[in-house]
BAKE-546880 format. One record per residue: x, y, z of N, C-alpha, C in turn; residue number from 1; residue in three letters. Coordinates in nm, 2 decimals, decimal comma, padded with zeros to 4 digits, always signed. Each point is the difference from the previous one (the first is absolute). Example, Ala and Ser with C-alpha at 12.3 -4.5 7.8 and 13.67 -1.06 7.14 Angstrom:
BEGIN
((+01,32; -00,57; +00,78); (-00,09; +00,12; +00,00); (+00,09; +00,12; +00,00); 1; ALA)
((-00,04; +00,11; -00,07); (+00,09; +00,11; +00,00); (-00,08; +00,11; +00,08); 2; SER)
END
This chain:
BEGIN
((+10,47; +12,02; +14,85); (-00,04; -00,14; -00,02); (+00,10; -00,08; -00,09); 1; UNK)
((+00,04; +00,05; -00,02); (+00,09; -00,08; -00,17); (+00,15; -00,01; +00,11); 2; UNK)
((+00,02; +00,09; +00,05); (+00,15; +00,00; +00,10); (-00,02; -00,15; +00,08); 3; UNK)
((-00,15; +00,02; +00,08); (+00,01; -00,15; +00,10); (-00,07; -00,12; -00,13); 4; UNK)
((-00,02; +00,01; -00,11); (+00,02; -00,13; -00,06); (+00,12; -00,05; -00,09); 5; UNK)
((+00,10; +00,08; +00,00); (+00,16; +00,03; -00,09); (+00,04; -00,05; +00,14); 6; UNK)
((-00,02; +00,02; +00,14); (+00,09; -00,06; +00,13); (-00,06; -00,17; +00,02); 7; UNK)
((-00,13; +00,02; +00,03); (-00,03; -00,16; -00,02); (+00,06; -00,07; -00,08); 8; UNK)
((-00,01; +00,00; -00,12); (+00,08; -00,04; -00,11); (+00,11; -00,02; -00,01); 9; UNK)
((+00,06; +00,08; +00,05); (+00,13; -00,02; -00,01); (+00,06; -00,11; +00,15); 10; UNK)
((-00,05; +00,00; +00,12); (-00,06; -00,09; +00,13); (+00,02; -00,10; -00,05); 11; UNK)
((-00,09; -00,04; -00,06); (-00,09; -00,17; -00,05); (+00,11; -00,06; -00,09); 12; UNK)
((+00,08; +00,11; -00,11); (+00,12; -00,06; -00,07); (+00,09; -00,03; +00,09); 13; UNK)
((+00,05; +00,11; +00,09); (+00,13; -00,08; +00,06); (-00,05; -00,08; +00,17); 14; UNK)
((-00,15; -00,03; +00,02); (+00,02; -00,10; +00,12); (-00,02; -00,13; -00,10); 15; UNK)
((-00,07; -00,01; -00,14); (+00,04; -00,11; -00,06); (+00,13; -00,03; -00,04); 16; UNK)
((+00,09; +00,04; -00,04); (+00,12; +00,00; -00,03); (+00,10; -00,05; +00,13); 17; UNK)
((-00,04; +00,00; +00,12); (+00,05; -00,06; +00,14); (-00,04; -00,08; +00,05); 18; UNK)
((-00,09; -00,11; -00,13); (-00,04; -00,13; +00,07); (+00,09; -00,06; +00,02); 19; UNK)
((-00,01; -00,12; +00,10); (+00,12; -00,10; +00,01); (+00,03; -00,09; -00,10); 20; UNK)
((+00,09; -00,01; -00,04); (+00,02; -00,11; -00,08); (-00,02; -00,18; -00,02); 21; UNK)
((-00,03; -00,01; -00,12); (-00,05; -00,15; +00,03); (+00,08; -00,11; +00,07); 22; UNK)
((-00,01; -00,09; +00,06); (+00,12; -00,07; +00,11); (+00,06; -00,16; -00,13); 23; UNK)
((+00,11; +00,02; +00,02); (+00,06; -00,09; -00,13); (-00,08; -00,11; -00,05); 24; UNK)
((-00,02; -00,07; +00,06); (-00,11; -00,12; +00,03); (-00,10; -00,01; -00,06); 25; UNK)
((-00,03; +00,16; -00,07); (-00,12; -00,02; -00,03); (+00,01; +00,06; -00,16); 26; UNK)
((+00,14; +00,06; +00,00); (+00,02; -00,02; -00,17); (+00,03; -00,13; -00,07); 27; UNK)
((+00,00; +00,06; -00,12); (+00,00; -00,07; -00,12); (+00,12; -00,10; +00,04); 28; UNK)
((+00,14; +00,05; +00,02); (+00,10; -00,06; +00,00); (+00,02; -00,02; +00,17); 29; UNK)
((-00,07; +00,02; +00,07); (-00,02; -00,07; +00,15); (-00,04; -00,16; -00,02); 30; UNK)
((-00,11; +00,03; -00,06); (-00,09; -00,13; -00,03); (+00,07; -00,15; -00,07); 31; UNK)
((+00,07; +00,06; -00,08); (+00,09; -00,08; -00,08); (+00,11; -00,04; +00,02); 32; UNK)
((+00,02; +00,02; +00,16); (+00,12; -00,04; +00,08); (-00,08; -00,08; +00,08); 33; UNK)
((-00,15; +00,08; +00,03); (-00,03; -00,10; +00,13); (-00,03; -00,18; -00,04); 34; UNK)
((-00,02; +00,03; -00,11); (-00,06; -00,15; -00,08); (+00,14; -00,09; -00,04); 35; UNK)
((+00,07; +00,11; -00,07); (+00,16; -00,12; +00,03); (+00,04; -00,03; +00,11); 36; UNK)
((+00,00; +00,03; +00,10); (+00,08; -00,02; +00,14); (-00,13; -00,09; +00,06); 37; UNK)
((-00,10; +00,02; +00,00); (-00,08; -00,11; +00,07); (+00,00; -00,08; -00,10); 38; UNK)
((+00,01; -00,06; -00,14); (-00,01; -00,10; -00,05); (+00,17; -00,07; +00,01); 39; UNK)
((+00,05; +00,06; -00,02); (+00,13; -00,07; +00,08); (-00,03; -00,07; +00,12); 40; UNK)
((-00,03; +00,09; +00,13); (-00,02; -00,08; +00,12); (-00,10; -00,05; +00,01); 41; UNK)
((-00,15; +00,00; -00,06); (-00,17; -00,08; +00,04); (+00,07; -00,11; -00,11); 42; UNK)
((+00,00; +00,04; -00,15); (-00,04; -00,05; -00,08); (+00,12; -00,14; -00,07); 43; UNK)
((+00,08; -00,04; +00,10); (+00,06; -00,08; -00,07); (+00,12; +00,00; -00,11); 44; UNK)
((-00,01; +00,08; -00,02); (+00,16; +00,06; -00,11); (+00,12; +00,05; +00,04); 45; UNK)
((+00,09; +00,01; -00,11); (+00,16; +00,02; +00,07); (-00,02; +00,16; -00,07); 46; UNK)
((+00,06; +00,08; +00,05); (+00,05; +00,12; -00,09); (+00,07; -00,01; -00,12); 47; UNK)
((+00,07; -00,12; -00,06); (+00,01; -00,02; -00,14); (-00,10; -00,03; -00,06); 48; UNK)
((-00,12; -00,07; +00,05); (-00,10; -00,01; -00,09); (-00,13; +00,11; -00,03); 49; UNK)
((+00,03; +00,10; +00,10); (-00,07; +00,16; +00,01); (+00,06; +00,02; -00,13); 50; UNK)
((-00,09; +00,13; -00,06); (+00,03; +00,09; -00,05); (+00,02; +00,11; +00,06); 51; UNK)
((+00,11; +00,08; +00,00); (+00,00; +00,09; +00,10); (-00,07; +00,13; -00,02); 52; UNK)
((-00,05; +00,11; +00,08); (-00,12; +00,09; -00,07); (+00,08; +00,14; +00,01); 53; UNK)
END
């Protein structure tokens, strides 16, 4: 009993460890490009008056 809950265990760590990774877009520093580059182009501003991120 202890053998097949030491293998589950050990299972569930490495098929969580092979999740896919988050897609840039949706990090911190994805996000913070996406809002400069559209407020450049939607929002009316020059890239000198951005702050860059």
């Amino acid at each position: 009993m202890r053998k097949i809950t030491g293998l589950l265990l050990v299972l569930f760590i490495v098929l969580g460890a092979c999740a896919t990774p988050k897609p840039y877009y949706k990090t911190a520093k994805g996000k913070k490009k996406t809002k400069y580059y559209n407020d450049i182009q939607f929002g009316g501003k020059s890239a000198s008056q951005m702050k860059k991120p």
